[in-house]
C-alpha positions in Angstrom: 33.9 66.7 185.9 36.1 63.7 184.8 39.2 63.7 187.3 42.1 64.2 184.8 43.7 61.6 186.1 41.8 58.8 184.6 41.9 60.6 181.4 45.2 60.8 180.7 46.0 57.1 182.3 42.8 55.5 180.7 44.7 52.8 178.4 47.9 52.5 180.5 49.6 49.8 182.3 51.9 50.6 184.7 55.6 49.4 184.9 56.7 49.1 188.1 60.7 49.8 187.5 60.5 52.7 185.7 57.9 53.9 189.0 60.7 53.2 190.8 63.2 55.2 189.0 61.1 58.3 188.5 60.1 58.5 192.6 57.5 56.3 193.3 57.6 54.6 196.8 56.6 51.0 197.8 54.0 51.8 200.3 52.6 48.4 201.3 50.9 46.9 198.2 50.5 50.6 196.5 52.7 53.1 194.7 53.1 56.1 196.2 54.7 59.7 194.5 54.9 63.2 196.1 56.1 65.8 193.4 55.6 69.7 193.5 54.8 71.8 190.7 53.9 75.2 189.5 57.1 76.3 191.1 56.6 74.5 194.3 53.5 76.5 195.0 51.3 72.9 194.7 52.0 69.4 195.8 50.8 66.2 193.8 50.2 63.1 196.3 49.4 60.2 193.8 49.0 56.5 194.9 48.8 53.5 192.4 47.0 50.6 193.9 48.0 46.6 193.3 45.7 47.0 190.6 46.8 49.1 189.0 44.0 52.0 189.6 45.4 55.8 190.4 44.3 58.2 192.9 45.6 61.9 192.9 45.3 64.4 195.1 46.5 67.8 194.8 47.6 70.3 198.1 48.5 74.0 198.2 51.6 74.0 199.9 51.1 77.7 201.8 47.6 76.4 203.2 48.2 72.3 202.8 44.5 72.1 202.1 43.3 70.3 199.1 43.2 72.2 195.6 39.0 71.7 194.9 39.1 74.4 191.6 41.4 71.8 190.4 38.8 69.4 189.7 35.8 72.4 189.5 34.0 72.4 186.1 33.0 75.5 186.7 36.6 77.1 187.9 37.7 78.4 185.2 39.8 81.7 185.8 43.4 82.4 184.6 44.9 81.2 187.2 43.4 78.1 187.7 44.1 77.0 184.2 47.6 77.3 184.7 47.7 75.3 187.3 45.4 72.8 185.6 47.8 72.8 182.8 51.4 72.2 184.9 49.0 69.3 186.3 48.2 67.9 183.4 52.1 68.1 182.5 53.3 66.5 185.2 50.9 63.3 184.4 51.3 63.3 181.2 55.3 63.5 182.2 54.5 60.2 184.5 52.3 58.3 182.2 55.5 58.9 179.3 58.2 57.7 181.8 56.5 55.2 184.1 53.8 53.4 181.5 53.1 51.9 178.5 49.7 52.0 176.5 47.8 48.8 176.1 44.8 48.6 173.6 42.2 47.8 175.5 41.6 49.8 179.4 39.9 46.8 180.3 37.9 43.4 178.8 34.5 43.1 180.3 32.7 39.6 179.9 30.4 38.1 182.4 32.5 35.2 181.8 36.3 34.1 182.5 38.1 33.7 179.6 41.3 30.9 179.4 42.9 32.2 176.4 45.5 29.4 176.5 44.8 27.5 173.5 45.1 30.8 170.7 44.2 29.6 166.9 45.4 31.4 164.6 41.8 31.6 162.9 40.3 34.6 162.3 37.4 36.2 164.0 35.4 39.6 165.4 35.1 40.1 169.2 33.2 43.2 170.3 35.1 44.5 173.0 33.0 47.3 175.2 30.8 47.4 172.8 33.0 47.8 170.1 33.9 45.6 167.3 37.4 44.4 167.0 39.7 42.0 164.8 41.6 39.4 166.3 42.6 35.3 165.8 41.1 34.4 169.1 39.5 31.0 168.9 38.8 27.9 170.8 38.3 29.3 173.5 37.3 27.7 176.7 34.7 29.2 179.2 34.9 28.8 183.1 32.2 29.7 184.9 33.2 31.4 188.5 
């Protein structure tokens, strides 16, 4: 199973004063955020590295062990669910307040790509695979 965090934060970019505001503590070159939920019963440890990539990390607060049905396929009970879902709020709560969505999660190319000369020419650029419209020309190759 997919961690849910990299779902909902996918095609997000990260905006480091509104991390700020909403709790997020400079730890080093990472973000770090500790927030309970489902009525204090859980706690939410996420950390946002310098590039940008989350990890989360959910603890029962009675036990402080980790929360493993969380990310279980196959837990699927009533309860579990519910907590799933105020998990899913809260990041979906974060990603409103402390991103902002970008189009692309990422442009792959074996190549590095000096996009400082821009025409305004049109063209069609397949972009993980897919294809996609832009006015990207002239552009200039440097090999690593």
């Amino acid at each position: 199973m997919e961690p849910v965090e990299s779902i909902i934060f996918i095609r997000k970019q990260w905006m480091t004063g509104q991390m700020s505001a909403y709790g997020f503590q400079k730890q080093g070159d990472s973000y770090v955020l500790k927030k309970t939920f489902f009525n204090g019963d859980f706690l939410s440890i996420l950390s946002v590295d310098a590039t940008g990539q989350l990890t989360g990390r959910v603890l029962d607060t009675m036990t402080q062990d980790d929360y493993d049905p969380l990310y279980q396929k196959n837990a699927q009970g009533a309860y579990v669910s519910r907590v799933r879902a105020a998990y899913v709020e809260l990041l979906e709560d974060i990603a409103a307040c402390c991103c902002r969505d970008v189009l692309f999660a990422q442009i792959s190319t074996p190549l590095s790509w000096n996009l400082s000369n821009v025409d305004r020419w049109p063209m069609l650029i397949t972009v993980e695979g897919r294809w996609a419209a832009g006015r990207i020309m002239r552009l200039q190759f440097l090999h690593p």
